[in-house]
C-alpha positions as CSV (number, residue, x, y, z in Angstrom):
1,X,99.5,38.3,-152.3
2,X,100.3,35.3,-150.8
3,X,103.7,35.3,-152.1
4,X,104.6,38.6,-150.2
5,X,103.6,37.4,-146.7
6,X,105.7,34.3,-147.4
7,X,108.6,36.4,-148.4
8,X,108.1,38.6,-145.5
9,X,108.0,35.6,-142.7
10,X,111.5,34.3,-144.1
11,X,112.9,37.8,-144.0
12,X,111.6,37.8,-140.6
13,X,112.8,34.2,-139.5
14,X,116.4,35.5,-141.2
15,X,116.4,38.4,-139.5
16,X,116.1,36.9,-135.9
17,X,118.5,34.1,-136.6
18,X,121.7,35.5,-135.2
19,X,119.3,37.1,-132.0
20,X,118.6,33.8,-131.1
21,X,122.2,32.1,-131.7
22,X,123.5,35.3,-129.5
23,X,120.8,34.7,-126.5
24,X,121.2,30.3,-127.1
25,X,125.0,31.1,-126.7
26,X,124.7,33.7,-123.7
27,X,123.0,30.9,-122.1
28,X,125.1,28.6,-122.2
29,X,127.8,30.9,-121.4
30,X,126.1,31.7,-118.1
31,X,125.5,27.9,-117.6
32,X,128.9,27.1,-118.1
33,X,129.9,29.8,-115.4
34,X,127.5,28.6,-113.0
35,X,128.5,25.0,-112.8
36,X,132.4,26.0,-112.4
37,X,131.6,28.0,-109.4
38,X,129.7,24.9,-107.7
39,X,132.1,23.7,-105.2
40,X,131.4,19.3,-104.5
41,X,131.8,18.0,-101.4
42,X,135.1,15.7,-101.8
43,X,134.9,12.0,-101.6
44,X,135.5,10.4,-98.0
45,X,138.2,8.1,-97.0
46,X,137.1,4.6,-97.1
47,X,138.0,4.3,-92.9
48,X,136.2,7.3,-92.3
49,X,132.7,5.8,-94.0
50,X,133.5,2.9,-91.8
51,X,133.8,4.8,-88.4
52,X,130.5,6.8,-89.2
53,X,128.5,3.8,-89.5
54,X,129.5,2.4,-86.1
């Protein structure tokens, strides 16, 4: 008996192996998009840092 539900939880852990590589890659995917669209402010010039602290 206890050899079927052990056969039975690694058909299920095999079966949901490439659901979770698909949904871990999506992920990433979507992360990858997200921080390409994030636009950072560009560095100042040194003499403009200078002028704002006056």
């Amino acid at each position: 008996m206890s050899q079927t539900i052990s056969e039975d939880s690694h058909s299920t852990a095999r079966q949901l192996r490439p659901v979770v590589v698909t949904v871990v890659a999506a992920k990433l995917a979507v992360f990858a998009l997200l921080m390409t669209t994030i636009n950072f402010q560009a560095p100042l010039p040194v003499a403009v840092e200078l002028a704002e602290m006056r």
